[in-house]
N, C-alpha and C positions, 0 to 999 in steps of 0.2 A: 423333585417330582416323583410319586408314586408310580412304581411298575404297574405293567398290566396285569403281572401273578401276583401282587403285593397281597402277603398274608394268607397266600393258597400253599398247602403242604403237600407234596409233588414228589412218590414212589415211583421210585425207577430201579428196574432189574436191569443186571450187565451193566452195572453202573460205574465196573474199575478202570474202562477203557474205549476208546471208539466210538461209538453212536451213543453209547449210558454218561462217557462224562461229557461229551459236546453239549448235551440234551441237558444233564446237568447244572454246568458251566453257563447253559444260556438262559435256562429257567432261573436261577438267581441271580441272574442280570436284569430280572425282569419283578425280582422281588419275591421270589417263592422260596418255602423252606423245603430243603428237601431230604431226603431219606434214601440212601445211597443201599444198594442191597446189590450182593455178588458172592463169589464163593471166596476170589481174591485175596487177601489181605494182609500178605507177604508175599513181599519181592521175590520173584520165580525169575529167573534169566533168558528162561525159552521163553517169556512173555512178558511186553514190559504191562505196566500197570496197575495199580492197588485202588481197595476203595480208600486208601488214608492220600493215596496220591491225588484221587479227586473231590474227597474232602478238602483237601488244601488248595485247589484250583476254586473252587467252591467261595469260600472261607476269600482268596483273593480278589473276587469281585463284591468283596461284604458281603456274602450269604452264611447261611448255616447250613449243617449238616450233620445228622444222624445215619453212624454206619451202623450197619447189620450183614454181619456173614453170614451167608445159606444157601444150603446146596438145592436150586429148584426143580431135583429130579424126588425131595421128600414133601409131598403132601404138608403135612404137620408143623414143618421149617417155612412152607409158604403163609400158612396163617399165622405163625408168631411173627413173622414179618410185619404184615397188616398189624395187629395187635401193638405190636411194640412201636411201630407208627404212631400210632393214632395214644398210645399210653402217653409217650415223650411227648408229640405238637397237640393232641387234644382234641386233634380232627386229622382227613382226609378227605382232600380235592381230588387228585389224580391218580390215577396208578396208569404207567406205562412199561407196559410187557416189552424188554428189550433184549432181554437175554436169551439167548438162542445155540440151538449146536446145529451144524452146518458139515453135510458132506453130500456132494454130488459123485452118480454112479448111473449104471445101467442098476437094472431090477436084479437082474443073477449074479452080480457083484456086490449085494448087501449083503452085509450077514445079521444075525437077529438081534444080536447084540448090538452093533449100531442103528439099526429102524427103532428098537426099543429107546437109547438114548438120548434122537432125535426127537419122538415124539413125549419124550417124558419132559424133556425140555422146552418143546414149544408148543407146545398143545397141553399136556396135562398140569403143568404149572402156571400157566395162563389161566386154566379153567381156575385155580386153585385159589390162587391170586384172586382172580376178580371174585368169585363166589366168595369170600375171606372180605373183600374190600367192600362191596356192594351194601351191605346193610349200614356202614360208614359216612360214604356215598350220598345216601338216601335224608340224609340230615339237613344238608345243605344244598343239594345238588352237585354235581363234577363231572369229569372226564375221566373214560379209559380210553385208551389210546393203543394198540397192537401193533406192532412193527413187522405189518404182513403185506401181501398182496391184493391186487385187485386179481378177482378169478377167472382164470383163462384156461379152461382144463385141456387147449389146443399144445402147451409147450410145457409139458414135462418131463420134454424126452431127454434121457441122461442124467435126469434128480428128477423123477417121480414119487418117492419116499418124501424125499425131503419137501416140494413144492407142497404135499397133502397137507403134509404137519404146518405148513405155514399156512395154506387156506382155509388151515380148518381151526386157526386165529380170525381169519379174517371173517368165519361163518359164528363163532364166538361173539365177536363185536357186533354183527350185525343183529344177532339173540338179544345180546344185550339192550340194545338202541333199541329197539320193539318194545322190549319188556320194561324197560325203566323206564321209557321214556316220561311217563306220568311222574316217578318221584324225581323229574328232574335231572336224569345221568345221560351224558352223550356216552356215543361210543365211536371210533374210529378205526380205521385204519392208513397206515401209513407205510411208503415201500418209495425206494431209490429209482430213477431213471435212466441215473447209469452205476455201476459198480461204485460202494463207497471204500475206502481205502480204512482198513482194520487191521490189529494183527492177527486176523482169521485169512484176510485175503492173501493178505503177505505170506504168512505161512502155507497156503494152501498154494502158493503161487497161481494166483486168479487173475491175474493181470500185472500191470505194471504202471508208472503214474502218468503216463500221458492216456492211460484206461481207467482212472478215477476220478472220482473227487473227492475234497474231504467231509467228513462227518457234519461239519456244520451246516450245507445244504438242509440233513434232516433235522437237527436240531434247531434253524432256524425255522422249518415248515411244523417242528411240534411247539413251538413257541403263540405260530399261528392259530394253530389248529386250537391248544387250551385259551388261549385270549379270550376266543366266543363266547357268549353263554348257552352253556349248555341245555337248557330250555328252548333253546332256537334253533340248534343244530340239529341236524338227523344226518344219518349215517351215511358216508361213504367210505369207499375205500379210494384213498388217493394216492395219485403219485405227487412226489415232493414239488417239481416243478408247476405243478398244476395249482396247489395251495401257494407257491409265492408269487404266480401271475396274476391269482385275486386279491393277491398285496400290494400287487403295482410292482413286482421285482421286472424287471425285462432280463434284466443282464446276469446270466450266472457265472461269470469270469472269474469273478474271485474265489467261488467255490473249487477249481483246477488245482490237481497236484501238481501237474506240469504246466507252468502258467502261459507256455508256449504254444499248448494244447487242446482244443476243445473236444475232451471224451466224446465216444461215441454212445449211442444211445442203447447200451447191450441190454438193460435189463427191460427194456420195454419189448424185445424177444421174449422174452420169459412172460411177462404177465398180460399184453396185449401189442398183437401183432398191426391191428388198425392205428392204435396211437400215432406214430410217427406221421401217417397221413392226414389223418386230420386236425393235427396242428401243425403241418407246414413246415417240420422236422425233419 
């Protein structure tokens, strides 16, 4: 039986590790070719992770995959991206913005050098990306997808640098979804409910796994999200649990690091403080 991506070619940034090979991993379960792009590509010790390592996760649930290394803080490496996509499979369905740099602070503990790397990486590479991708896009129809928030300008106390550069992804997609919507292109957004478990989190010590869950929460909700047609869809920004309720998921137990555990809802602080009320959370 034909997946529901069968034959859709599916960009994903951040793709050597954590939310890029879940999202990976599940889009070629579902039939899609996909196009793995990161900086990655040898074994680093402080980080585990390669895109050959989710090439091959890839590749084990019979998919394909085309690597591309690139650094998404260069312009020029983001459209040979796209380019070399679309040269190799011939088209482009998807591109999902997943690559991100992440550091939480007070304002007078940034220095310029980090605010720059922040948004060179999720904001200016996104733009790059999708602008690169879009005339692609426009062939067929498809999805972009942002791995951002829904916007709450009330919680951005302690990562207000960092919260901008992520919502100003998510004012990206919503451009997007306006603009294209006539040739056909959805645009999304998508963001965790509770902490996902990376080796960003890890590293940053952000918590601990009775505080996560794993990546396949969002990679199962971006599986949802491109299924649609993109002719039908309009834009939101969602949170992951919200897209697998309209799946019929009730139960998110098996997404728990500690399966003893049911995280708590930390990151719905951050992007909307009413959520947890009114769904009964």
């Amino acid at each position: 039986m034909a997946g529901r991506l069968e034959g859709k070619v599916v960009l994903i940034t951040g793709a050597s590790r954590g939310v890029g090979e879940a999202c990976a991993v599940a889009c070629a379960k579902e039939g899609a070719k996909l196009v793995l792009a990161a900086k990655t590509i040898d074994p680093d010790p402080r980080l585990p992770g390669t895109l050959h390592d989710t090439a091959r996760a890839v590749e084990a649930v019979g998919g394909e995959a085309l690597i591309v290394q690139f650094d998404a803080r260069d312009a020029e490496q983001c459209t040979d991206v796209v380019e070399r996509a679309v040269a190799h499979f011939g088209r482009l369905d998807v591109l999902i913005n997943n690559a991100g740099a992440i550091f939480w602070a007070p304002v007078a503990d940034w220095n310029q050098k980090k605010f720059d790397l922040v948004f060179a990486v999720n904001v200016r590479a996104s733009f790059a990306l999708a602008r690169a991708a879009i005339p692609h896009l426009r062939k067929q129809g498809g999805h972009v997808l942002m791995m951002s928030p829904p916007i709450n300008p009330l919680a951005s106390t302690g990562k207000g640098p960092y919260m901008v550069s992520k919502i100003g992804m998510t004012m990206l997609a919503m451009a997007i979804d306006a603009e294209e919507k006539a040739n056909g292109i959805a645009a999304h957004a998508l963001w965790p409910v509770t902490a996902i478990r990376t080796a960003a989190t890890v590293n940053l010590g952000m918590g601990e796994d009775a505080e996560w869950r794993t990546p396949d929460i969002l990679s199962d909700a971006t599986v949802e999200l491109l299924a649609r047609d993109p002719r039908a869809s309009t834009f939101r920004a969602w949170l992951d649990e919200e897209v697998l309720r309209e799946a019929g998921v009730t139960d998110f137990s098996r997404y728990r690091c500690d399966p003893e555990h049911e995280p708590s809802c930390l990151s719905i602080e951050m992007v909307d403080p009413g959520w947890t009320a009114r769904n009964g959370r």
